[in-house]
C-alpha positions in Angstrom: -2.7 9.5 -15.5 -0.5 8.5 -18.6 3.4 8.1 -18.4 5.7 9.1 -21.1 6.1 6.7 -23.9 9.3 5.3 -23.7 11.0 3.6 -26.8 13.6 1.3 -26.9 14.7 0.4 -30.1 17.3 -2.1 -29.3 18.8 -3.9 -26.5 21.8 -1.0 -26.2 19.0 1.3 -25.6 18.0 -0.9 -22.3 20.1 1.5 -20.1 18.5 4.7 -20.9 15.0 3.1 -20.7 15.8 2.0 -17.7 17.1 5.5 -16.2 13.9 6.6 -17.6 11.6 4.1 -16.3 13.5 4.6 -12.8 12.3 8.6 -13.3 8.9 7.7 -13.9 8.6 5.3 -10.6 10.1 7.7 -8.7 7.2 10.8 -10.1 4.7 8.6 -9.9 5.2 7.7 -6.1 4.0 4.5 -6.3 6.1 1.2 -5.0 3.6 -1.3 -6.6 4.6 -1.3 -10.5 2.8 -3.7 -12.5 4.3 -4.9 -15.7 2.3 -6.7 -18.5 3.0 -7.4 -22.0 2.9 -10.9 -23.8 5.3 -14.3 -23.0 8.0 -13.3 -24.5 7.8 -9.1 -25.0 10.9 -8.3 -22.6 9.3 -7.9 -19.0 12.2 -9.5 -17.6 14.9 -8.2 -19.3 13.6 -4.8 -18.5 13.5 -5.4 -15.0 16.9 -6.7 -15.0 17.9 -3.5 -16.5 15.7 -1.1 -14.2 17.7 -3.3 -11.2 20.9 -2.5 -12.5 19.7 1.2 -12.6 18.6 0.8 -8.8 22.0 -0.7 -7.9 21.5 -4.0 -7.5 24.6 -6.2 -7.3 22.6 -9.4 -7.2 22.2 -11.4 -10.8 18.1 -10.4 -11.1 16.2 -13.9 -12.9 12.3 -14.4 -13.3 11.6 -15.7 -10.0 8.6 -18.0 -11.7 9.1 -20.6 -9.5 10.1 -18.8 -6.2 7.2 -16.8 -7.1 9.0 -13.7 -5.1 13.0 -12.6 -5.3 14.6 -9.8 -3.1 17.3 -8.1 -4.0 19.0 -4.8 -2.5 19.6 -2.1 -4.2 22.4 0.9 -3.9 20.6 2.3 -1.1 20.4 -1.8 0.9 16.6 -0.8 1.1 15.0 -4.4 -0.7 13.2 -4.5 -3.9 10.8 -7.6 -4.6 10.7 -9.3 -8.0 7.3 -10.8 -8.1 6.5 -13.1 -11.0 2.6 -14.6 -11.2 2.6 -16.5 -14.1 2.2 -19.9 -12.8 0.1 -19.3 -10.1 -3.2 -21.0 -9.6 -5.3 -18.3 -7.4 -5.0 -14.7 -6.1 -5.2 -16.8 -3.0 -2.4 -18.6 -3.5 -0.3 -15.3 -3.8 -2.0 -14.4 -0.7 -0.5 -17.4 1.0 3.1 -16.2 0.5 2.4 -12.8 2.2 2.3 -11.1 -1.4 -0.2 -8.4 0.2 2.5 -7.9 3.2 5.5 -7.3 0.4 2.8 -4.8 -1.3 2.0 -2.9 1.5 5.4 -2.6 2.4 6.2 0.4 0.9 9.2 -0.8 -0.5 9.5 -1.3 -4.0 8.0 -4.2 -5.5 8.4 -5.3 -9.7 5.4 -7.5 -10.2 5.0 -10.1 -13.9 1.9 -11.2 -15.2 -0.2 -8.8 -12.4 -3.8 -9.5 -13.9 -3.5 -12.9 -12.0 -3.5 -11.2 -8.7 -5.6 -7.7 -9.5 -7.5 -7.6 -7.1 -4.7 -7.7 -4.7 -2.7 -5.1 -6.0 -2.8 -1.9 -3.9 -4.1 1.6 -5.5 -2.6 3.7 -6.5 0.3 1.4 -8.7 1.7 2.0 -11.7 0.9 -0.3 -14.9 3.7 -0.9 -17.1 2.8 -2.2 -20.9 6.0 -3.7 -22.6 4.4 -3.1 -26.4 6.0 -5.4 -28.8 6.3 -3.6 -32.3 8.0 -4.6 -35.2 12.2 -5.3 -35.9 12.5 -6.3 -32.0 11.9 -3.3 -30.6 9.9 -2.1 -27.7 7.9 0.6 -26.4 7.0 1.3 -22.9 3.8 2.5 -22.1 1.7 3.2 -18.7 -0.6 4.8 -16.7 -1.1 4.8 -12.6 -3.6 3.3 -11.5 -6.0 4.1 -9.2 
């Protein structure tokens, strides 16, 4: 099943995509969402602005060394920030509990997911940030079972 499209075509239209992406998670009723998109396309800075939305307080960075950040949001119910880019193996991810934090039914924000597929729980939602022309973005996606 396809998500709405959801364009944002500039940085002050973060908030609102945001709000909107939150809707979507929250339809979907899935706590795995994995976001893909090229180096460079905005993953990131979505998620910061999708935290902000949740009510996180904390300052929300790429955790591409930590490999996993938690954060609270409005509710103090945690929200993992996963980020896979520099990982070597699926098992690797394994090591740090990553299928724990998955199955734990709390919400967890995963980067560069096609590194660890095969450990992503079904149903999740995918999350294409599109690139398109004069900096702006669209958001695309589809749950995935």
């Amino acid at each position: 099943m396809s998500i709405p499209v959801i364009s944002i075509p500039s940085l002050s239209a973060l908030p609102e995509a945001a709000r909107q992406l939150r809707q979507v998670i929250a339809d979907s009723n899935c706590s795995v969402v994995a976001f893909e998109g090229e180096m460079g396309a905005g993953k990131t800075t979505l998620i910061r602005a999708l935290a902000a939305e949740l009510g996180v307080a904390d300052d929300v960075s790429s955790p591409t060394f930590a490999l996993v950040n938690e954060y609270r949001d409005a509710r103090d119910k945690p929200v993992y920030h996963f980020d896979f880019y520099r990982i070597d193996s699926p098992e690797e991810a394994e090591r740090i509990g990553a299928v724990e934090y998955f199955d734990s039914g709390y919400l967890c924000l995963v980067e560069w997911p096609a590194r660890v597929a095969r450990l992503l729980p079904p149903p999740y939602l995918e999350v294409n940030v599109v690139v398109l022309p004069d900096e702006r973005r669209e958001v695309r996606g589809l749950i995935k079972n």
